[in-house]
C-alpha positions as CSV (number, residue, x, y, z in Angstrom):
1,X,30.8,-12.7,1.9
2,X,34.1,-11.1,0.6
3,X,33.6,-7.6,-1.1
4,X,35.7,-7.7,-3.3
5,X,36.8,-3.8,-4.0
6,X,39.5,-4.2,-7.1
7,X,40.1,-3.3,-10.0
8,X,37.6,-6.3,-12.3
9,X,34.8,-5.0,-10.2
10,X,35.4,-1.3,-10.4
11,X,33.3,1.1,-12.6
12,X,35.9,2.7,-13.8
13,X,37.7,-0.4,-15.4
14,X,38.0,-0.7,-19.4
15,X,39.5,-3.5,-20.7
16,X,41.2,-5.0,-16.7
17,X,42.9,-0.9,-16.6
18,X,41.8,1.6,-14.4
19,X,40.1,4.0,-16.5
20,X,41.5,6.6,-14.5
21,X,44.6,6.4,-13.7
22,X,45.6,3.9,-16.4
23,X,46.8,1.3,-14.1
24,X,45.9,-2.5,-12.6
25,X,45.6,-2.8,-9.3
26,X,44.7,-6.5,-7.5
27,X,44.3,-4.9,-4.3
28,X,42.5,-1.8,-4.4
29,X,41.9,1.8,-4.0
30,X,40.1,4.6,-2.9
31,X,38.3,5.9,-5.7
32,X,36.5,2.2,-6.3
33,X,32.7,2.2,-7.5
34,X,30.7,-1.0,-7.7
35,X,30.3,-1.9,-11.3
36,X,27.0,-2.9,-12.6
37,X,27.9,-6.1,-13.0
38,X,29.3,-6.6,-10.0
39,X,26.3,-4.8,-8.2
40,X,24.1,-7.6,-9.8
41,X,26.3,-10.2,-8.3
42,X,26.3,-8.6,-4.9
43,X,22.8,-8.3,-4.9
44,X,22.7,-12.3,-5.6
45,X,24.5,-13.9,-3.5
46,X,24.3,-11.1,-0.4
47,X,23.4,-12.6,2.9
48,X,19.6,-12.8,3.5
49,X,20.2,-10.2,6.4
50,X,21.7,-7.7,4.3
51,X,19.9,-8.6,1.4
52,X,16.5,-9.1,2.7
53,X,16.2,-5.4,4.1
54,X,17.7,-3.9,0.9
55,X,15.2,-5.4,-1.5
56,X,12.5,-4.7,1.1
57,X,13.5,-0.8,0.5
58,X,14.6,-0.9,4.4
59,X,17.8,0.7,3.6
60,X,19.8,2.4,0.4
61,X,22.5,1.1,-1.5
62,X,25.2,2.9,0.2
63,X,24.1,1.1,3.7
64,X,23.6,-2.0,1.5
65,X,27.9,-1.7,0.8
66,X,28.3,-1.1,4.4
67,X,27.3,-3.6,5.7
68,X,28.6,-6.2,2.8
69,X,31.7,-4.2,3.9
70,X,31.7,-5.4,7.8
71,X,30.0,-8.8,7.4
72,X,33.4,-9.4,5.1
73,X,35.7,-8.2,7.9
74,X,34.0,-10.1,10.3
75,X,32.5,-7.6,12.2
76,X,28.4,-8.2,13.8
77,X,25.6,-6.9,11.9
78,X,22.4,-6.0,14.1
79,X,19.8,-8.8,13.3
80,X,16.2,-8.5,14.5
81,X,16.1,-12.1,16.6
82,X,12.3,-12.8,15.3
83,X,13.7,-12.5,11.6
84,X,16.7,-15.1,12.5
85,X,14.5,-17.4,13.7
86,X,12.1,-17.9,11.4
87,X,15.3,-17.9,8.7
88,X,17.0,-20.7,10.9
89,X,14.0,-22.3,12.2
90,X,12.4,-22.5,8.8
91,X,9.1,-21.2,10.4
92,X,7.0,-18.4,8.9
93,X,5.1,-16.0,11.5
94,X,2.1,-18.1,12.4
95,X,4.0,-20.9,12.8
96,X,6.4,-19.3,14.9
97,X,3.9,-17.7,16.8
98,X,2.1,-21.4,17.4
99,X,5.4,-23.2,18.7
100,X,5.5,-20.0,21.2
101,X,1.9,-20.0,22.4
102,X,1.1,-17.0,21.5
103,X,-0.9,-14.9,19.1
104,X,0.3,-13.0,15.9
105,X,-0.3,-9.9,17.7
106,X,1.7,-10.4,20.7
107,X,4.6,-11.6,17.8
108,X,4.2,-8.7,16.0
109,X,4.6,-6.7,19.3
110,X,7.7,-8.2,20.1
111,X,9.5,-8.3,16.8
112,X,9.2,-4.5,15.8
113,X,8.6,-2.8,19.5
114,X,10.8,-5.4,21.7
115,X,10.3,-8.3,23.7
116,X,9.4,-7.8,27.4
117,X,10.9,-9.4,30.2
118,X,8.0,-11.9,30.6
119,X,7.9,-13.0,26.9
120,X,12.0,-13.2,26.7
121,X,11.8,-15.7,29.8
122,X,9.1,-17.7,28.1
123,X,10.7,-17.5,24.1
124,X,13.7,-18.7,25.3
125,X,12.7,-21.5,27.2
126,X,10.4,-22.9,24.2
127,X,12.9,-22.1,21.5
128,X,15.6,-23.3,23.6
129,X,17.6,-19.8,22.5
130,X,19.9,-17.8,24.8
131,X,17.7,-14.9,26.5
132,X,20.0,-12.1,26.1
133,X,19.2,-12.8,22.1
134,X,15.8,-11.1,22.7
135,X,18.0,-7.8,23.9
136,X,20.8,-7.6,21.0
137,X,21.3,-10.0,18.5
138,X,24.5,-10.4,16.0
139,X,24.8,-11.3,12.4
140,X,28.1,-13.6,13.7
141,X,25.7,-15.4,16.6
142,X,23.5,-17.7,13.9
143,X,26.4,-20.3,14.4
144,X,24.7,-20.6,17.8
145,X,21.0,-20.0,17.0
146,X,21.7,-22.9,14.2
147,X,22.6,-25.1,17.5
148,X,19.8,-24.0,19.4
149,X,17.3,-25.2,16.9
150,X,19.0,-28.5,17.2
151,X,18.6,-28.9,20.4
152,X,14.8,-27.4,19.8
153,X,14.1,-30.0,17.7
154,X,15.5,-33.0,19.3
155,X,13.8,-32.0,22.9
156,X,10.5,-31.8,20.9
157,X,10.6,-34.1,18.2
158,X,9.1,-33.5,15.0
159,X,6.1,-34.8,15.3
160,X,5.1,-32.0,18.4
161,X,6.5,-29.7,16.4
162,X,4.6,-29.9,13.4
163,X,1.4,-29.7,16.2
164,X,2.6,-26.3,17.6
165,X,3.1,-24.4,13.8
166,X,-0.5,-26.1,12.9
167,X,-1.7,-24.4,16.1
168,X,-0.8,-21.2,14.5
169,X,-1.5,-21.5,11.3
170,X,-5.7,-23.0,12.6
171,X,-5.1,-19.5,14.8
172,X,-4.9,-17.5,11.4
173,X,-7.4,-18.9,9.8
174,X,-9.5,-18.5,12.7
175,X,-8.7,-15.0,13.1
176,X,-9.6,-14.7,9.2
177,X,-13.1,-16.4,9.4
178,X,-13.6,-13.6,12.5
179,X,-12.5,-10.9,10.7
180,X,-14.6,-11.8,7.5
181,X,-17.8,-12.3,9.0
182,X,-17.1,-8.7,11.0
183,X,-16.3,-6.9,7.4
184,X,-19.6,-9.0,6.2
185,X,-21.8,-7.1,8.4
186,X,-19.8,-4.2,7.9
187,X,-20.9,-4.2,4.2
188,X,-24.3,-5.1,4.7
189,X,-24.7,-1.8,7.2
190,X,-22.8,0.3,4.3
191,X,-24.7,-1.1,1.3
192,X,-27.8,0.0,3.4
193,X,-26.9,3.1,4.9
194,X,-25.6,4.1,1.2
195,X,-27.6,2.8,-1.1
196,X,-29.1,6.0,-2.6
197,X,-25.4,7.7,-1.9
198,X,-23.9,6.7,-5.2
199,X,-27.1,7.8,-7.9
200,X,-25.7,10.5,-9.0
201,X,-27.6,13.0,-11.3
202,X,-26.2,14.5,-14.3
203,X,-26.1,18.2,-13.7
204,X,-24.6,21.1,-15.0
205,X,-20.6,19.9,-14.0
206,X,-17.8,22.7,-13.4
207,X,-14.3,21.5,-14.9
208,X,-12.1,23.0,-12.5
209,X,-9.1,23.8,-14.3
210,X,-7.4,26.0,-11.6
211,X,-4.3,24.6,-10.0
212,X,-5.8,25.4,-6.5
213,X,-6.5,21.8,-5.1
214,X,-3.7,19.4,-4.4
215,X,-6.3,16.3,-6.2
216,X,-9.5,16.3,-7.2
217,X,-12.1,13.6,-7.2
218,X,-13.4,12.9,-10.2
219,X,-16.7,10.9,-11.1
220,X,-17.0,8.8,-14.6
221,X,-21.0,7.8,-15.6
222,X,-20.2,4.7,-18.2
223,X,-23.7,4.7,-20.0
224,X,-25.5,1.4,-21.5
225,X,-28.2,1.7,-23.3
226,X,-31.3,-0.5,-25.2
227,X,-33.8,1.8,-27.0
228,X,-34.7,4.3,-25.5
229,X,-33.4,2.8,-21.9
230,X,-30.6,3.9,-20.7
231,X,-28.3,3.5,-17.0
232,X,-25.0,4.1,-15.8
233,X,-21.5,2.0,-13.8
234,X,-19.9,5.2,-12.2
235,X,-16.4,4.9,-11.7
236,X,-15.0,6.8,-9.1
237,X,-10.8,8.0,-9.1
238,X,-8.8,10.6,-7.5
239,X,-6.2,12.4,-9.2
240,X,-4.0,15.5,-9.4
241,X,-4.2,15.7,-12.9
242,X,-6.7,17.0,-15.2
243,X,-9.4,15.9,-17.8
244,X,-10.3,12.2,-18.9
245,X,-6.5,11.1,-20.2
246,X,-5.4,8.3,-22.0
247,X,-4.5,6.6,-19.0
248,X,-7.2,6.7,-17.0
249,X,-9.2,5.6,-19.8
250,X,-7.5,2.9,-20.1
251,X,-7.9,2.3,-16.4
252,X,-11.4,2.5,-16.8
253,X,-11.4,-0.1,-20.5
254,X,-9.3,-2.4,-18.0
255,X,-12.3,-2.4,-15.2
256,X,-15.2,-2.9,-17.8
257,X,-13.5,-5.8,-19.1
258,X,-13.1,-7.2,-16.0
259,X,-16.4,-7.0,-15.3
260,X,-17.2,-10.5,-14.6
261,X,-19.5,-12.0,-12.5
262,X,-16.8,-13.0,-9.7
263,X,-15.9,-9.3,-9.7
264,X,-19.4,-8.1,-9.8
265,X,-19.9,-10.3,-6.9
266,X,-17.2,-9.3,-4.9
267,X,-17.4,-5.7,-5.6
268,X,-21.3,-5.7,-4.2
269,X,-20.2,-8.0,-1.3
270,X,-17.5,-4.9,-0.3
271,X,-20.4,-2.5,-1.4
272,X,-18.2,-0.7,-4.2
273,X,-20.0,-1.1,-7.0
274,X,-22.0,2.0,-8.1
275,X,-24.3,1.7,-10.3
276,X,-27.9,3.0,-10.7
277,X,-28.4,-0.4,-12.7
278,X,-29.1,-2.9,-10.1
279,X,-26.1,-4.6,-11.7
280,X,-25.6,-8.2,-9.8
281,X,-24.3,-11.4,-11.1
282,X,-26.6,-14.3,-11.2
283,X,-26.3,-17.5,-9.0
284,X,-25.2,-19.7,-11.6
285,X,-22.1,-17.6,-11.9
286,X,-22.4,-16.8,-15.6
287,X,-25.2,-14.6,-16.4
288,X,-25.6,-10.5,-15.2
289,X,-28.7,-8.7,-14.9
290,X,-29.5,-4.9,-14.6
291,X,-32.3,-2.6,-15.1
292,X,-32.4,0.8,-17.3
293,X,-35.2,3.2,-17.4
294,X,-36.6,5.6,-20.1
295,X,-37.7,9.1,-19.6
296,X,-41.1,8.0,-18.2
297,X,-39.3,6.0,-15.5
298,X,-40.7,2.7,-16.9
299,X,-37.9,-0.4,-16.6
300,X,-36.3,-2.9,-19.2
301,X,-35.2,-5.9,-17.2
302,X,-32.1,-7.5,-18.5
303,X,-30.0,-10.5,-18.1
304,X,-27.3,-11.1,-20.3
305,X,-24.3,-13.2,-20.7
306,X,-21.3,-11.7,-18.6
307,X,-18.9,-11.0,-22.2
308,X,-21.9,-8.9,-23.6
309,X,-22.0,-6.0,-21.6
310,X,-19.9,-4.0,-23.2
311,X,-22.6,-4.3,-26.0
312,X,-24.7,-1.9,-23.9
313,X,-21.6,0.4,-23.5
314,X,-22.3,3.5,-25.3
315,X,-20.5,6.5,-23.9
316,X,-18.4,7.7,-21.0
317,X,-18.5,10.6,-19.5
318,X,-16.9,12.7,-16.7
319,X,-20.1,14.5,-14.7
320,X,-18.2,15.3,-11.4
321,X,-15.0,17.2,-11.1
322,X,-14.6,18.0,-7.0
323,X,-11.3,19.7,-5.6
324,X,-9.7,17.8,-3.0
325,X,-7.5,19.4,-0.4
326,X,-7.2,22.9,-1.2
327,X,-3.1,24.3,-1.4
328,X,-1.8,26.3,1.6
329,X,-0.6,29.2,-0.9
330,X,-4.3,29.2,-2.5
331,X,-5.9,29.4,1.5
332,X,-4.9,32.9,1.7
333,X,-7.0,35.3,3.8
334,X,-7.9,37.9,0.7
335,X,-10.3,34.8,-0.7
336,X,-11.5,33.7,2.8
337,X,-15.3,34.0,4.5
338,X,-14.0,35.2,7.5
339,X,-11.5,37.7,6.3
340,X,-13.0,41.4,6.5
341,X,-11.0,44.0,4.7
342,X,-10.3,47.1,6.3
343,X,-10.4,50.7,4.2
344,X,-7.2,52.3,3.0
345,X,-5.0,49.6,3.7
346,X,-3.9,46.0,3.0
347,X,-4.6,44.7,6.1
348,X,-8.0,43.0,7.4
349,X,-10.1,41.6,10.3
350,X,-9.9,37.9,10.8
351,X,-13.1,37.1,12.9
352,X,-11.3,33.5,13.8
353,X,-8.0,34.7,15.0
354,X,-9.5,38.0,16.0
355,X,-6.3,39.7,14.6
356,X,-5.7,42.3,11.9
357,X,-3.8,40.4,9.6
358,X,-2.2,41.0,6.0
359,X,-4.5,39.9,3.1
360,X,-2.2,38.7,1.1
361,X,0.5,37.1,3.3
362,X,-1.0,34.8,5.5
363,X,-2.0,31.2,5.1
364,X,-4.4,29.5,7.1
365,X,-3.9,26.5,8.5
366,X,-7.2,25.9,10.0
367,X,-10.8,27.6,9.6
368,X,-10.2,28.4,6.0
369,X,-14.0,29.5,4.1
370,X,-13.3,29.8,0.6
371,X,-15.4,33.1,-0.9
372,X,-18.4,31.6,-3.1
373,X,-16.9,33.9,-6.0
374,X,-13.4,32.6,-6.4
C-alpha cells in the first residue's frame, strides 16, 4: 500500500491549499498530518498485518503510519509466522493446530514464546514451509508462503486436509466437554461449601464515606414480598464510587429483567445466584419458584410465571458497604495496631520492623492493622 503523504490527504488542507503555508504541493512535505478522512481510508484498506495489530490495540497510531510508511517503500515488516499462516492457509487455530498434530497448547506455545527446534523441523515438513520462517519472518516473504500452501495442498489433497483441521476442531470440543464437566463439579463443591455464605442479615450498615479505600464492595438486598412474606436476590458489585447511583441502578433494573429462567439456571449451575429465596427455574423452562418467610419463620411456597417477578419486587436496598484495598497514603503508622508512640516526640515503635519510625511519614507496605477507632 502507497501512503500517500500530499497535500489532498493533509490536515492542514482547505479547499486543495495548504492551510499553512498557502500553497499546493503534489509531492509533499514535512509538516504533513493524516487527515481524518484519509485516516479512515488508511484504516480500510491497510494490510491485515498492519491492520490487524492496530485494531487489536497491539500498537498506536503513530507505529500504525510507520509501518504503512515501510510496507510502501518496500521494506519487511516483522510477521508472527503462526498469524501468516492461518491468513494464507485460510485455517483458524484448531484447524491449524489439527493439520500439525498437535494440541492448541503446544500452538499457543509456539506462536507467542517461539517455536523450538523440534516443532520447527516438524511444522515445516507438514506445512511444506521454509524452516528458517519459524526464526524470522517478513511481511515481503508471503509471495513464498502463498507457494508453499500450494504445494501443501497439492501433496495432501483436499480431502486429507479437511481430515487434519476436523481433528482439531473434535480436539476443541473435546477439550471443552473436559473442561465443563471439571467446572461442573467445581460448582457443585462451591454451591455446597457456600450455601449459607451468601444469607446475609440486615444489620446496622456503616456507609463509609471516607476516601481511604481504593474500591469498596458493596452488597444490594432486592426484596419481594406477598403479605406479610418477604425474601431477598442480593446483588453483589465492586466500585470506587460511592452510594446507590443512577448507573448502578440501572445495572441492577438490567439484571432483574433478565431474570429468566435460562439465566436463573445458568447462574445456579455457576453457583452465583444469591438469594435467600431458593430461587430456581422449573424444568419446563418457563415457570420460577422461591420461598419467603414471615417473622415467625413460617414459608409461602411460590411458583410463578418467569415475567412476574418483578411483581414481588418491592424495594432495594444497599445493606453492606466493605472497603476494599486500603490507599498506601491512608496505611500510615499514626493509625496502625502495631505502631506505639513514644512521649515527647513524633516518632514511635513499630513492633513489625522493630524500628523507631516517624508517625506520620511512613507507609506500610505490608503488616498494616488499622486502629478499631479510625
Amino acid at each position: 500500500m502507497i501512503l500517500d503523504k500530499t497535500c489532498k490527504t493533509c490536515e492542514f488542507n482547505f479547499d486543495d491549499e495548504c492551510g499553512m503555508y498557502n500553497t499546493h504541493n503534489d509531492i509533499g512535505c514535512d509538516e504533513w498530518e493524516v487527515s481524518f478522512k484519509y485516516h479512515l481510508e488508511l484504516e480500510e484498506k491497510a494490510p491485515w498485518y498492519i491492520k490487524e495489530p492496530y485494531k487489536k490495540y497491539k500498537i498506536r497510531y503513530g507505529k500504525f503510519l510507520e509501518l504503512l510508511q515501510k510496507d510502501s517503500e518496500g521494506i519487511g515488516i516483522d510477521v508472527n509466522i503462526y498469524d501468516a499462516i492461518e491468513k494464507i492457509y485460510e485455517l483458524n487455530a484448531e484447524e491449524l493446530a489439527g493439520v500439525l498434530g498437535v494440541s492448541i497448547g503446544v500452538l499457543s506455545y509456539a506462536r507467542t514464546r517461539g517455536t523450538i527446534p523440534e516443532r520447527k523441523r516438524q511444522f515445516s515438513s507438514r506445512l511444506h514451509v521454509p524452516e528458517n520462517f519459524f526464526e524470522k519472518f517478513l511481511s515481503t516473504q508471503l509471495d513464498v508462503l502463498k507457494e508453499c500452501r500450494e504445494e501443501f495442498r497439492a501433496f495432501y489433497g483436499d480431502e486429507l486436509i479437511e481430515k487434519l483441521k476436523q481433528n482439531g476442531l473434535a480436539a476443541m470440543e473435546a477439550r471443552m466437554e473436559r473442561q465443563s464437566a471439571i467446572d461442573k463439579l467445581r460448582n457443585e463443591r462451591y454451591r455446597e461449601e457456600n450455601k449459607e455464605r451468601y444469607q446475609y442479615e440486615k444489620i446496622k450498615m456503616y456507609h463509609d464515606l471516607s476516601d481511604d479505600y481504593k474500591s469498596r464492595d458493596y452488597v444490594i438486598a432486592i426484596t419481594l414480598k406477598e403479605g406479610d412474606y418477604y425474601g431477598n436476590i442480593f446483588y453483589e458489585y465492586t466500585s470506587g464510587e460511592y452510594g446507590l447511583s443512577v448507573y448502578i441502578m440501572e445495572d441492577i433494573l438490567e439484571f432483574i429483567e433478565n431474570l429468566t429462567c435460562e439465566e436463573i439456571e445458568a447462574l445456579n449451575e455457576e453457583g452465583l445466584l444469591n438469594t435467600n429465596i431458593a430461587l430456581r427455574a422449573d424444568v419446563n423452562g418457563q415457570e420460577i419458584h422461591f420461598e419467603l418467610k414471615n417473622d415467625k419463620d413460617e414459608k409461602l411456597e411460590k411458583t410463578i410465571p418467569e415475567e412476574e417477578l418483578q411483581n414481588y419486587i418491592v424495594g432495594y436496598e444497599m445493606i453492606r458497604c466493605d472497603g476494599h484495598g486500603m490507599k498506601k497514603e491512608r496505611r500510615k503508622c499514626v493509625v496502625c495496631k502495631n505502631f506505639i508512640p513514644l512521649e515527647g516526640c513524633a516518632k514511635g515503635k513499630c513492633w513489625v520492623r522493630g524500628d523507631v519510625v516517624q508517625r506520620s511519614k511512613i507507609i506500610c507496605a505490608h503488616n498494616f492493622i488499622p486502629k478499631d477507632n479510625i
